[in-house]
HTML snippet that shows the backbone in 3Dmol.js (N, CA, C, O; Angstrom):
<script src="https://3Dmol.org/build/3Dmol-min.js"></script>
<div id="view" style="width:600px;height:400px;position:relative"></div>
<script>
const pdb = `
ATOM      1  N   UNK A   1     108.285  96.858 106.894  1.00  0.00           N
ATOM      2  CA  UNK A   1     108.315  95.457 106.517  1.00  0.00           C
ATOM      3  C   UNK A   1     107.141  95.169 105.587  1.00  0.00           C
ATOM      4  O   UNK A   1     106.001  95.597 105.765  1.00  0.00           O
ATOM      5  N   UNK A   2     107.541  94.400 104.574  1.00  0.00           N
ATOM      6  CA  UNK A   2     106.388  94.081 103.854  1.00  0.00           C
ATOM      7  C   UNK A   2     105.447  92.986 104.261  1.00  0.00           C
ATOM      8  O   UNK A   2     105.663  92.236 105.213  1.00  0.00           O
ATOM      9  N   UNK A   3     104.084  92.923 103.263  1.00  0.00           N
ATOM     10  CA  UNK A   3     102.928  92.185 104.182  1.00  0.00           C
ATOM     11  C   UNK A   3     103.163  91.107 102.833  1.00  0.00           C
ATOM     12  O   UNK A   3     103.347  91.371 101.644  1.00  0.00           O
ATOM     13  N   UNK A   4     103.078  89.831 103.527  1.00  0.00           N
ATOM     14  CA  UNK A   4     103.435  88.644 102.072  1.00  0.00           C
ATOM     15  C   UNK A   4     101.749  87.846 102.581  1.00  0.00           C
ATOM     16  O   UNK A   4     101.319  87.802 103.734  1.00  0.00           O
ATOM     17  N   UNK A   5     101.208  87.412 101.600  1.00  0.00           N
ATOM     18  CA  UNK A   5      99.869  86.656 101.104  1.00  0.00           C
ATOM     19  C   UNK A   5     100.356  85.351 101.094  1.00  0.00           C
ATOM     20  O   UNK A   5     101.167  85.220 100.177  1.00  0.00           O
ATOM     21  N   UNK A   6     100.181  84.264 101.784  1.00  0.00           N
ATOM     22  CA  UNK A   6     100.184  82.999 102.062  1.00  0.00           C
ATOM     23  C   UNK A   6      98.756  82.389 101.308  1.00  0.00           C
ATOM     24  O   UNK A   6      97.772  83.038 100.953  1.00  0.00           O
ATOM     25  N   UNK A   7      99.018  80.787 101.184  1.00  0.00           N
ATOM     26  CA  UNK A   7      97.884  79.972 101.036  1.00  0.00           C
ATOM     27  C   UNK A   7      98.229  78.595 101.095  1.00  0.00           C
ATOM     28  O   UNK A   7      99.308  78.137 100.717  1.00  0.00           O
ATOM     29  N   UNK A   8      97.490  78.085 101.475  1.00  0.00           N
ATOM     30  CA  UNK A   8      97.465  76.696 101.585  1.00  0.00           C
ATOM     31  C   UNK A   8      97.328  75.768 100.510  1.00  0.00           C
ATOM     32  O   UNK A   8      96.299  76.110  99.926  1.00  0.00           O
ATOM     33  N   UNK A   9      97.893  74.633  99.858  1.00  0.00           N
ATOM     34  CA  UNK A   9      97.672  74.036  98.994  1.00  0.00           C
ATOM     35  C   UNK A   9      96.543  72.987  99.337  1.00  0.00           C
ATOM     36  O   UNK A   9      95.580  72.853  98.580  1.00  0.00           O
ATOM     37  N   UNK A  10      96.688  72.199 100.564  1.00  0.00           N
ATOM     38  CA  UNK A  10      95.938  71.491 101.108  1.00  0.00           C
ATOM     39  C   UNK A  10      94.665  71.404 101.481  1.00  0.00           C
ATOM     40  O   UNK A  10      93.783  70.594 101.195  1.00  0.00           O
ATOM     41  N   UNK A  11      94.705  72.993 102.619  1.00  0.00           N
ATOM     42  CA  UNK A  11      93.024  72.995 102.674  1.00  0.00           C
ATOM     43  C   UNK A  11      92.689  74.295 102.395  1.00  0.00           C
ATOM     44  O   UNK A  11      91.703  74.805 102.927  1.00  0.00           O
ATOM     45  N   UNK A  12      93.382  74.889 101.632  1.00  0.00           N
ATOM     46  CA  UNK A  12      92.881  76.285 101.294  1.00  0.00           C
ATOM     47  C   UNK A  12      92.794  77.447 101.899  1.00  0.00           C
ATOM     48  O   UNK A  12      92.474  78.521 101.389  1.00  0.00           O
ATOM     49  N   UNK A  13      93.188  77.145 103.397  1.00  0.00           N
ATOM     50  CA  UNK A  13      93.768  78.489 104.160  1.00  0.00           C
ATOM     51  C   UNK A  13      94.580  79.693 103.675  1.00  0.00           C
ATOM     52  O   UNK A  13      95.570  79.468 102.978  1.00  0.00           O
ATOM     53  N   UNK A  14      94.260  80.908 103.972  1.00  0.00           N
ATOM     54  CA  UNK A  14      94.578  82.234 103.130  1.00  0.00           C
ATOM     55  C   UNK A  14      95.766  82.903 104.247  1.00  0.00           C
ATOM     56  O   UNK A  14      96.249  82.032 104.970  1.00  0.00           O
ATOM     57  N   UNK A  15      96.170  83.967 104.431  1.00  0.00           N
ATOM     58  CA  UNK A  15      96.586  85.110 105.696  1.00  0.00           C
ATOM     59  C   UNK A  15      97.579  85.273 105.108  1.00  0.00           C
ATOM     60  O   UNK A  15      98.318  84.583 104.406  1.00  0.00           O
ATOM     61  N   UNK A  16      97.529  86.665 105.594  1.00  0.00           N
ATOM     62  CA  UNK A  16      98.886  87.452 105.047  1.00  0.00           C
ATOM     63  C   UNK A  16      99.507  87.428 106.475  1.00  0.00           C
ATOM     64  O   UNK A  16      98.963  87.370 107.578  1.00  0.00           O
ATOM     65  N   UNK A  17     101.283  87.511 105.978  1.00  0.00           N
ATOM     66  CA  UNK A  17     101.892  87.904 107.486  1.00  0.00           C
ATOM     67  C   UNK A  17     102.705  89.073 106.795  1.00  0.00           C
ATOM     68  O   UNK A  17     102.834  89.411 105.619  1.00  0.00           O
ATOM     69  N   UNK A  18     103.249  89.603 108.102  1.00  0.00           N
ATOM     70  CA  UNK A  18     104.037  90.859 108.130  1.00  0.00           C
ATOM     71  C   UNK A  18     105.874  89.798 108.303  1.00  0.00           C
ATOM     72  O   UNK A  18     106.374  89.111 109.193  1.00  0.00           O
ATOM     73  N   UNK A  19     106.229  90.156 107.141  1.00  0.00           N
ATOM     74  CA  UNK A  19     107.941  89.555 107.419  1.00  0.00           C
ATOM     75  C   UNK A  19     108.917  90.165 106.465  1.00  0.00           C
ATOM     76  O   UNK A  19     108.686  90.491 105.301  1.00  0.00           O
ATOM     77  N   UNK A  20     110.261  90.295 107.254  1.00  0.00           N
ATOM     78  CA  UNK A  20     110.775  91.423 106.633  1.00  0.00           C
ATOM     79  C   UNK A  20     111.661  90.394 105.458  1.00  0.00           C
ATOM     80  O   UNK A  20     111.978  89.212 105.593  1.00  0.00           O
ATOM     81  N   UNK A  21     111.898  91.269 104.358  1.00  0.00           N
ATOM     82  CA  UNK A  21     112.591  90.882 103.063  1.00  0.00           C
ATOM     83  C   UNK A  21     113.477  89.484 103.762  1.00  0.00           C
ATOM     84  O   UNK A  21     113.329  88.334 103.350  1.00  0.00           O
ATOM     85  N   UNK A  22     113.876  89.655 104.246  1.00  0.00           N
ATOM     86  CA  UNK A  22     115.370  88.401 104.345  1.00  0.00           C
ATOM     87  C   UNK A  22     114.859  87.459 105.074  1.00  0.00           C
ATOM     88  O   UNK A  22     115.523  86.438 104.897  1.00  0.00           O
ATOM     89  N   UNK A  23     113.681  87.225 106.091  1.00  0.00           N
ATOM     90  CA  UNK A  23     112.808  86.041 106.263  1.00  0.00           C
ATOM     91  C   UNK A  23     112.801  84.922 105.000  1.00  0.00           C
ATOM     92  O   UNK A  23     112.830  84.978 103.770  1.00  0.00           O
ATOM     93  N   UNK A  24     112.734  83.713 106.195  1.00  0.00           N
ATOM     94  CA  UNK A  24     112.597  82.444 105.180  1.00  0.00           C
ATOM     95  C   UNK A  24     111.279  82.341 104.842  1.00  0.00           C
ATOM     96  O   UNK A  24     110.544  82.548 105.807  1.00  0.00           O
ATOM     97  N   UNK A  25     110.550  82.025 103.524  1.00  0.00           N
ATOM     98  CA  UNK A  25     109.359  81.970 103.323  1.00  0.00           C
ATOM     99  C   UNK A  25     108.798  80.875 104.636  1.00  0.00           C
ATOM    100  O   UNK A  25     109.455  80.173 105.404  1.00  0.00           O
ATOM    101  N   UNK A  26     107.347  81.077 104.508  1.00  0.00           N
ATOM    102  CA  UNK A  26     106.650  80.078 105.688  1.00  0.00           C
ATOM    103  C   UNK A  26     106.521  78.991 104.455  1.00  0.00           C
ATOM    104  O   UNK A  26     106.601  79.059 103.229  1.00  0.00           O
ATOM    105  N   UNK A  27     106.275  77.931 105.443  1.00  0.00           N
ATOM    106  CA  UNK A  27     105.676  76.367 104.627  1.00  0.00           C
ATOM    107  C   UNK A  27     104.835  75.752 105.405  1.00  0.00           C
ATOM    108  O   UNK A  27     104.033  74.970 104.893  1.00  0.00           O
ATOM    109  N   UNK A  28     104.838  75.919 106.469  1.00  0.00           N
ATOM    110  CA  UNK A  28     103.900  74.948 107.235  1.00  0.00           C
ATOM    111  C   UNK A  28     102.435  75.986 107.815  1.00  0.00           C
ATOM    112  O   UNK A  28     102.243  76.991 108.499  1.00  0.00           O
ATOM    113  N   UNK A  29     101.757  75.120 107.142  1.00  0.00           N
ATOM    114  CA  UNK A  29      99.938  75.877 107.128  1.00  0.00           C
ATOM    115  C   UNK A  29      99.764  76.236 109.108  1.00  0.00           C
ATOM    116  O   UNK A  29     100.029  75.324 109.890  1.00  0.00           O
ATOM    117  N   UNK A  30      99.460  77.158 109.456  1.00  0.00           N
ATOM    118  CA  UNK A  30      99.258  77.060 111.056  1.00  0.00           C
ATOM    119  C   UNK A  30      97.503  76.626 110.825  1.00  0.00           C
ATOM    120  O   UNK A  30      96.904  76.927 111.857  1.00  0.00           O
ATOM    121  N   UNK A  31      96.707  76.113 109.940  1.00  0.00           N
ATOM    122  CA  UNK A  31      95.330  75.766 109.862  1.00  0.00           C
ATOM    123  C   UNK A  31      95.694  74.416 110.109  1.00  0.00           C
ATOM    124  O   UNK A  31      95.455  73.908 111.205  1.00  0.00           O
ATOM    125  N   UNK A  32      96.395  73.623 108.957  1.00  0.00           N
ATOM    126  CA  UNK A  32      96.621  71.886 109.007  1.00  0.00           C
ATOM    127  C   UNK A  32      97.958  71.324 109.512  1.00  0.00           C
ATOM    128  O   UNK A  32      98.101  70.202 109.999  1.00  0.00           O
ATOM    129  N   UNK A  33      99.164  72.479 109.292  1.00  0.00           N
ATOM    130  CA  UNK A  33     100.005  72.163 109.607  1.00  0.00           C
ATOM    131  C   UNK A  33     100.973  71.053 108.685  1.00  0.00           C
ATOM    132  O   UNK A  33     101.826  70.263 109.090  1.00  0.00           O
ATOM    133  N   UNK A  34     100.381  71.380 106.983  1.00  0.00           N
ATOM    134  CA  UNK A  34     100.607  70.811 106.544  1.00  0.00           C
ATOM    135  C   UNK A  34     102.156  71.500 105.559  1.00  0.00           C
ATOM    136  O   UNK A  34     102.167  72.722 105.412  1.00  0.00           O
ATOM    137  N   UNK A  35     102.999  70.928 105.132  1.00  0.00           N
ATOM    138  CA  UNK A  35     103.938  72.031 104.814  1.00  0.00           C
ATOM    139  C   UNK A  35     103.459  72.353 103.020  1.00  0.00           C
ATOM    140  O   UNK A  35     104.288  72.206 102.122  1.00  0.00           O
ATOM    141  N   UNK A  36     102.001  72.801 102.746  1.00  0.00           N
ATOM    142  CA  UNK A  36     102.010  73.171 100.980  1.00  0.00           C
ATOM    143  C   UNK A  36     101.545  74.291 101.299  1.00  0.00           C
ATOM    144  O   UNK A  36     100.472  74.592 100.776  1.00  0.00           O
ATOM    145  N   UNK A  37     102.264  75.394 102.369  1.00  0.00           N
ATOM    146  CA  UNK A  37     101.890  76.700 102.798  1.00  0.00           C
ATOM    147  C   UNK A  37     103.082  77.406 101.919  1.00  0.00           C
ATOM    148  O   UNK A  37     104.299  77.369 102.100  1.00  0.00           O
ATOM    149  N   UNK A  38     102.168  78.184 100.718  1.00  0.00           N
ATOM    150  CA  UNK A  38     103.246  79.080  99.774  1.00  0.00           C
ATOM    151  C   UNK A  38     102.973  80.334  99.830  1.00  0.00           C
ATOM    152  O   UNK A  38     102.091  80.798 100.554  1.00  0.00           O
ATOM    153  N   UNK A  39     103.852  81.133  98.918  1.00  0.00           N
ATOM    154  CA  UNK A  39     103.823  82.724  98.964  1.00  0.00           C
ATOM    155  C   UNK A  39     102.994  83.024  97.947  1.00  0.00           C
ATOM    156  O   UNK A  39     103.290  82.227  97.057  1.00  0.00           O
ATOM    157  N   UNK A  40     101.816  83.967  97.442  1.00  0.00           N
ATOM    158  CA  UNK A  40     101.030  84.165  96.424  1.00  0.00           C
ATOM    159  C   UNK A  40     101.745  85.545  95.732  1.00  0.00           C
ATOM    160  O   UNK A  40     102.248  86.314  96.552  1.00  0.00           O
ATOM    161  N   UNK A  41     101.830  85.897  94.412  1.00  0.00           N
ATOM    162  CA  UNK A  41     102.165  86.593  94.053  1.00  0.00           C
ATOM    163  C   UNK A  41     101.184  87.346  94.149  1.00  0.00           C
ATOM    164  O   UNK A  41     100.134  86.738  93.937  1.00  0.00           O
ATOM    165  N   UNK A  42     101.011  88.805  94.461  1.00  0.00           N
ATOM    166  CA  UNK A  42      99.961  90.053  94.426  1.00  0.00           C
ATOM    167  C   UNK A  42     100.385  91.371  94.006  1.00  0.00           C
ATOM    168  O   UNK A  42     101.411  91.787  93.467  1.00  0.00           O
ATOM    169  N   UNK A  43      99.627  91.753  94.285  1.00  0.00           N
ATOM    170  CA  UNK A  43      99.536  93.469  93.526  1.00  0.00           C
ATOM    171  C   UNK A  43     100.389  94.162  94.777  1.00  0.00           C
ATOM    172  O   UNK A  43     100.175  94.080  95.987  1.00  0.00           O
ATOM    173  N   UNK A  44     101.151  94.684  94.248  1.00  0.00           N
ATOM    174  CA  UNK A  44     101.708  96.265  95.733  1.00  0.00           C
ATOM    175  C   UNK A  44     100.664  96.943  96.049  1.00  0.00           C
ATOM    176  O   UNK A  44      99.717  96.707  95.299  1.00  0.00           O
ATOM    177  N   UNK A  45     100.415  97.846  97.027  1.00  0.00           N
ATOM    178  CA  UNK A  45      99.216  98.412  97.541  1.00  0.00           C
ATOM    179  C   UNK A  45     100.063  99.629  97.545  1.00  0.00           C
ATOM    180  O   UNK A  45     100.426  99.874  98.695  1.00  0.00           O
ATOM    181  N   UNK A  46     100.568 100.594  96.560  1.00  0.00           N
ATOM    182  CA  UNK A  46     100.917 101.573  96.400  1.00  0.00           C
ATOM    183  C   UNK A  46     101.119 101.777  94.774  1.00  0.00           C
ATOM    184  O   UNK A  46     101.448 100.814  94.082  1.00  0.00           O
ATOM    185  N   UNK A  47     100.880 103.221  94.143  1.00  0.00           N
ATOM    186  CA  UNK A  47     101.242 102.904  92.855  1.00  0.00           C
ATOM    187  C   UNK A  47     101.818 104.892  92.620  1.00  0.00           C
ATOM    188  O   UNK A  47     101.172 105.859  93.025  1.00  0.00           O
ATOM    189  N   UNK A  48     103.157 104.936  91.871  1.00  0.00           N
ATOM    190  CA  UNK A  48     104.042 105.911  91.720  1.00  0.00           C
ATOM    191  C   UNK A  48     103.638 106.252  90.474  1.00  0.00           C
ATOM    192  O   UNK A  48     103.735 105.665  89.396  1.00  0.00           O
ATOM    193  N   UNK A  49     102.932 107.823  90.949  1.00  0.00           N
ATOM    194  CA  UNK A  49     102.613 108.080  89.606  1.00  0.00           C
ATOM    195  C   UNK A  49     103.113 109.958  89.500  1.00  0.00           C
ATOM    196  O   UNK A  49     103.276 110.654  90.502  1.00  0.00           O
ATOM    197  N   UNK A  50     103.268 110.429  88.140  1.00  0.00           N
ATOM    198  CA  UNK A  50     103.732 111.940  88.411  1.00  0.00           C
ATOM    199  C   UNK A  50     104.826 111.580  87.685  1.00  0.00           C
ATOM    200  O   UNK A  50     105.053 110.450  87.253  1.00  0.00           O
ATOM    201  N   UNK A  51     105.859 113.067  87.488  1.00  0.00           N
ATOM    202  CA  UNK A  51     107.106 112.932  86.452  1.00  0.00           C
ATOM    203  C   UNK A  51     108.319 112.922  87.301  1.00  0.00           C
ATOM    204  O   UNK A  51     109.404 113.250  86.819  1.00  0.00           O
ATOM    205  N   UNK A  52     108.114 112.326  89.364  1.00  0.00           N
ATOM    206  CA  UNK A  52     109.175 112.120  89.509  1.00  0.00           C
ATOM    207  C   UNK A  52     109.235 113.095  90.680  1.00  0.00           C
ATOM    208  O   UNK A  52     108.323 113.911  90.811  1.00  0.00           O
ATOM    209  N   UNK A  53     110.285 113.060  91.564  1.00  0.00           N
ATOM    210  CA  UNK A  53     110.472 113.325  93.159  1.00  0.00           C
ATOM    211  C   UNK A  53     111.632 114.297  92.859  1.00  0.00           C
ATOM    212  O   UNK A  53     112.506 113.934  92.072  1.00  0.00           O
ATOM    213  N   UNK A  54     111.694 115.591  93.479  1.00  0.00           N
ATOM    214  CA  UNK A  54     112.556 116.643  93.321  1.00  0.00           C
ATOM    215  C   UNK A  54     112.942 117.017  94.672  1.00  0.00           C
ATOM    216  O   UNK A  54     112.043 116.953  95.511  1.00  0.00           O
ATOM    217  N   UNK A  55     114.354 117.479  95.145  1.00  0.00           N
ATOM    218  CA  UNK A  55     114.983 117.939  95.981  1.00  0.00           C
ATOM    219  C   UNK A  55     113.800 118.886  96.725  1.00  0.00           C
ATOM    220  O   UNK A  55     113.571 118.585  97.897  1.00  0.00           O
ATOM    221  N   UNK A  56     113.225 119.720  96.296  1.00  0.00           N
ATOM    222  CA  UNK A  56     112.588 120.846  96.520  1.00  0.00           C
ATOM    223  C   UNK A  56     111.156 120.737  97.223  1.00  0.00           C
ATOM    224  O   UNK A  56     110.548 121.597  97.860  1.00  0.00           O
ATOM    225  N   UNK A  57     110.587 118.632  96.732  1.00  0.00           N
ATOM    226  CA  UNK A  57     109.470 118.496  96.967  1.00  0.00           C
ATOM    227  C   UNK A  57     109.074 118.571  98.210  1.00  0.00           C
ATOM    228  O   UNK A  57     110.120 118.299  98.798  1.00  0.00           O
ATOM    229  N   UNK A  58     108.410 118.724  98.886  1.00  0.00           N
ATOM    230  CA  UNK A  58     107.501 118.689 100.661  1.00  0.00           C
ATOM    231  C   UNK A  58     108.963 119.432 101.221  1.00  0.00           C
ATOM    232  O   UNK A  58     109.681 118.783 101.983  1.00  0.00           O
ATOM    233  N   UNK A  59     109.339 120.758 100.820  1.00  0.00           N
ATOM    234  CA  UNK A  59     110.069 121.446 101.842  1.00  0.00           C
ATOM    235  C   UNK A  59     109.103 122.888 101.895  1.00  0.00           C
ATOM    236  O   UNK A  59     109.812 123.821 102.271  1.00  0.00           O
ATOM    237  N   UNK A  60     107.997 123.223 101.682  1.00  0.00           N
ATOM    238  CA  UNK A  60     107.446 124.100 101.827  1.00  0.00           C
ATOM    239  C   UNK A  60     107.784 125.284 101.750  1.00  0.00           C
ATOM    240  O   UNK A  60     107.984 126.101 102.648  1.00  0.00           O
ATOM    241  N   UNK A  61     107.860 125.396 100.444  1.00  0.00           N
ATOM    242  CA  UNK A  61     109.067 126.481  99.780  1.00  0.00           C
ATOM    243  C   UNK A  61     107.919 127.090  99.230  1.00  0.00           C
ATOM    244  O   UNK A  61     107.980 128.316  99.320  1.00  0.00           O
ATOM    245  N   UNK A  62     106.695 126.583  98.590  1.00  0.00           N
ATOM    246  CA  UNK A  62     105.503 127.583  97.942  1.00  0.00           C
ATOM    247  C   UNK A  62     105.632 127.722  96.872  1.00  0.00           C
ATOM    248  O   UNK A  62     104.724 128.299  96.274  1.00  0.00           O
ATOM    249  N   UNK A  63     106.962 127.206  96.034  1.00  0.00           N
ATOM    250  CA  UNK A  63     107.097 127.312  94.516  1.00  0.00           C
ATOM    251  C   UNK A  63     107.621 125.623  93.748  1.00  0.00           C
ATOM    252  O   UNK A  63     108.293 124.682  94.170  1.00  0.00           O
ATOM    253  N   UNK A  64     106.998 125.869  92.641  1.00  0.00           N
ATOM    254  CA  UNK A  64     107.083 124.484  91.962  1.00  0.00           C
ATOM    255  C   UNK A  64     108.708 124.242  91.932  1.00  0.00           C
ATOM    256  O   UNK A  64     109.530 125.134  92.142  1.00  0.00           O
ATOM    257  N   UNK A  65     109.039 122.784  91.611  1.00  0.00           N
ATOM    258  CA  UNK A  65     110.408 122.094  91.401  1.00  0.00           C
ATOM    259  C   UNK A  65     110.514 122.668  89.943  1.00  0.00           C
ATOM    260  O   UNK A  65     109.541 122.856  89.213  1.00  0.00           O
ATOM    261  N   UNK A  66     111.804 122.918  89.618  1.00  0.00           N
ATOM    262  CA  UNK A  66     112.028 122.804  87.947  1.00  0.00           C
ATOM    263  C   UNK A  66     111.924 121.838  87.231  1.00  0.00           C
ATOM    264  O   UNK A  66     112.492 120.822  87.631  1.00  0.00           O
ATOM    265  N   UNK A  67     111.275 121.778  86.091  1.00  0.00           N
ATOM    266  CA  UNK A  67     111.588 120.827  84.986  1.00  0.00           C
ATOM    267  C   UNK A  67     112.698 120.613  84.734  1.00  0.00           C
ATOM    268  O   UNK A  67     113.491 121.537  84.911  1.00  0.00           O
ATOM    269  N   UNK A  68     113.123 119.510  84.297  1.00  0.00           N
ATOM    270  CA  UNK A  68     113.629 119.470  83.713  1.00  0.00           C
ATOM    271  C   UNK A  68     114.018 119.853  82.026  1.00  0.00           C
ATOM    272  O   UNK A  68     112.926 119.731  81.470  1.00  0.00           O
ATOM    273  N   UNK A  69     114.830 120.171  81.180  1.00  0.00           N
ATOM    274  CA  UNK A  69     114.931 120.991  79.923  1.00  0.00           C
ATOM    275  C   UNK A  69     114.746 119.946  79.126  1.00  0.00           C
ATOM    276  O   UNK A  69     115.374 118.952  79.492  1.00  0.00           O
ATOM    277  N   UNK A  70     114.110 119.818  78.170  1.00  0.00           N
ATOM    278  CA  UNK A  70     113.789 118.792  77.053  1.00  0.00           C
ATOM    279  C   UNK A  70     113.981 119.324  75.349  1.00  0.00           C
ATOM    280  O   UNK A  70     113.268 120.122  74.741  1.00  0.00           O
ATOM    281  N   UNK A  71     115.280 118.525  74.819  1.00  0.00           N
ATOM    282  CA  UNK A  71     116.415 119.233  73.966  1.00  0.00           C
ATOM    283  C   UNK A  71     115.247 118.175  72.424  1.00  0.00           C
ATOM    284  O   UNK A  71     114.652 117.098  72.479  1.00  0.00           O
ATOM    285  N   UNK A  72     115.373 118.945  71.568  1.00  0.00           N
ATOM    286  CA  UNK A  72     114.776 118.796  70.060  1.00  0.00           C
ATOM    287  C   UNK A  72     116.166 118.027  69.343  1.00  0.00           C
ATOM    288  O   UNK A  72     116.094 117.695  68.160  1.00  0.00           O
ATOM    289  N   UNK A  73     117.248 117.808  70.025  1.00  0.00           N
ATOM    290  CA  UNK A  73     118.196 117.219  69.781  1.00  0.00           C
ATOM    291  C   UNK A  73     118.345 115.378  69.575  1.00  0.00           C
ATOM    292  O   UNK A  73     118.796 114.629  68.709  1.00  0.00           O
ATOM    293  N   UNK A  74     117.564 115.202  71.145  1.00  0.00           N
ATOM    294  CA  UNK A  74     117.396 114.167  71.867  1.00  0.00           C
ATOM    295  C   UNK A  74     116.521 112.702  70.695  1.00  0.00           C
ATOM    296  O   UNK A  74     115.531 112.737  69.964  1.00  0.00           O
ATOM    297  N   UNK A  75     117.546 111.549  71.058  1.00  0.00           N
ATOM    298  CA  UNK A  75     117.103 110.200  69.754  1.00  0.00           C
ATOM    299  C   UNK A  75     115.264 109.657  70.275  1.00  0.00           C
ATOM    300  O   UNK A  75     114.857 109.486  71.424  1.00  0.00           O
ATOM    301  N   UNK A  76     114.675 109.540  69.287  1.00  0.00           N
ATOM    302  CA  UNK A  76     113.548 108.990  69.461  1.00  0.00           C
ATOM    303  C   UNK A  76     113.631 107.594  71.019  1.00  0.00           C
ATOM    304  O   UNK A  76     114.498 106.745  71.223  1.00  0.00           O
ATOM    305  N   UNK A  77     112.812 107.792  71.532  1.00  0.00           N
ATOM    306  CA  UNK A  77     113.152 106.577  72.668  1.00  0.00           C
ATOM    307  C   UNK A  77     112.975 107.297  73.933  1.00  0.00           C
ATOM    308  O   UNK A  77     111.995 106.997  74.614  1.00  0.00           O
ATOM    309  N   UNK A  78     113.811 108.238  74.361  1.00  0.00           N
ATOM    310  CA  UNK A  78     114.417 109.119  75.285  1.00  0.00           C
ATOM    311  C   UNK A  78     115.165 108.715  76.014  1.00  0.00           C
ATOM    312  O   UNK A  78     115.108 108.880  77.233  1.00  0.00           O
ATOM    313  N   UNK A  79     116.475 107.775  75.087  1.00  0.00           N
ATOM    314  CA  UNK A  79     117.506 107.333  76.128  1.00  0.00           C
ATOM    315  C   UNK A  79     118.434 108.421  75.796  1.00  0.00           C
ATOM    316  O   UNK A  79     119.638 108.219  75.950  1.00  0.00           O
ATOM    317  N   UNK A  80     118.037 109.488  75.382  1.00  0.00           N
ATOM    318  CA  UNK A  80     119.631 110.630  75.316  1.00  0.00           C
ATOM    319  C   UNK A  80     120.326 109.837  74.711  1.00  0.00           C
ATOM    320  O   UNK A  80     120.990 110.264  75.655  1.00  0.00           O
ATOM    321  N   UNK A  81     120.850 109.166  74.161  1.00  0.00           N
ATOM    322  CA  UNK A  81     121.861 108.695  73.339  1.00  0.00           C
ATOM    323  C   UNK A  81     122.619 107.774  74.030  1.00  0.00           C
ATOM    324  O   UNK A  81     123.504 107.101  73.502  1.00  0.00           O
ATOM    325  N   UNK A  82     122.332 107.725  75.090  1.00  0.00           N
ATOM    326  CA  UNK A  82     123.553 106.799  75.920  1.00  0.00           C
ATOM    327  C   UNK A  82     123.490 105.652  76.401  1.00  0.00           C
ATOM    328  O   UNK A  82     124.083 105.221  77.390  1.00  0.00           O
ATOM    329  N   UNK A  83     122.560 104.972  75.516  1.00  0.00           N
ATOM    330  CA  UNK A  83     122.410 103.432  75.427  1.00  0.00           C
ATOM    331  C   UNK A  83     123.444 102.567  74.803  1.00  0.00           C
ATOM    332  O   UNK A  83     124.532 102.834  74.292  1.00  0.00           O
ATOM    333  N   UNK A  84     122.924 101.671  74.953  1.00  0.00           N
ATOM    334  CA  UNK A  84     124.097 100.638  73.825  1.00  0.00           C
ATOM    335  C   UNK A  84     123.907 100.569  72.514  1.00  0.00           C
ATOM    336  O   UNK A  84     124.750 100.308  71.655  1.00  0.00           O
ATOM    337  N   UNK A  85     122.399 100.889  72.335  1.00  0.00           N
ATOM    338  CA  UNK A  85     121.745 101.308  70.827  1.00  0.00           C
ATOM    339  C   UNK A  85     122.053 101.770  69.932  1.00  0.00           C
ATOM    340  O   UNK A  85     121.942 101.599  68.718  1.00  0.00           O
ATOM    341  N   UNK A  86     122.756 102.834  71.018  1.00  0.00           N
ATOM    342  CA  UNK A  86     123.560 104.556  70.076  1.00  0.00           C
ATOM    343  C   UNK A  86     125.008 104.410  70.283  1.00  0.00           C
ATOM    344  O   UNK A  86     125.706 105.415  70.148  1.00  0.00           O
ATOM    345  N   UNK A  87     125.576 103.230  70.608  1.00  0.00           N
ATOM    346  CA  UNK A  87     126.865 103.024  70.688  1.00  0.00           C
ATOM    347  C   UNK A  87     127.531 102.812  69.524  1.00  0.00           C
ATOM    348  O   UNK A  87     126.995 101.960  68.816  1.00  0.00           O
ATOM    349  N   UNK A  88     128.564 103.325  69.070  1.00  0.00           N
ATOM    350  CA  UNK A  88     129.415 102.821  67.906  1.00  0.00           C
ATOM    351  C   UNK A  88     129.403 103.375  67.040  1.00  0.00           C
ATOM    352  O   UNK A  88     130.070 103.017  66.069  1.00  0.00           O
TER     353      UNK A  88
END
`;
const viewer = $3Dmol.createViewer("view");
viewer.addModel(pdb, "pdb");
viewer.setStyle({}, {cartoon: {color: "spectrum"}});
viewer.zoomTo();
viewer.render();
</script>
């Protein structure tokens, strides 16, 4: 479940709660009890970095995943051609 960042409009009360995606946002401050209790937009506390998750990864096999093959063919961009760009 994700952790959502609350604040108070009123008196400035902060707290994050733990609520899962399909929860109704909160509104009412549990400090004043006033309902200008909103959701703050923030940063994720995780960040995906690397060229990407392979069948092969964390099975303790001792040898790297394959690359993938990268063709001298392929349109500037790297949509392979199969955009709407390259349509028509």
């Amino acid at each position: 479940m994700p952790i959502y960042e609350y604040r108070c409009d009123s008196c400035g009360f902060q707290k994050e709660h733990l609520q899962k995606m399909s929860d109704e946002p909160l509104t009412s401050c549990p400090s004043c009890s006033q309902g200008t209790y909103v959701k703050q937009v923030s940063a994720a506390g995780f960040q995906l970095k690397g060229t990407g998750w392979y069948a092969t990864d964390f099975k303790g096999s001792g040898t790297p995943a394959p690359r993938p093959a990268e063709t001298a063919s392929a349109p500037a961009g790297g949509c392979g051609g199969a955009c709407a760009c390259h349509a028509g």
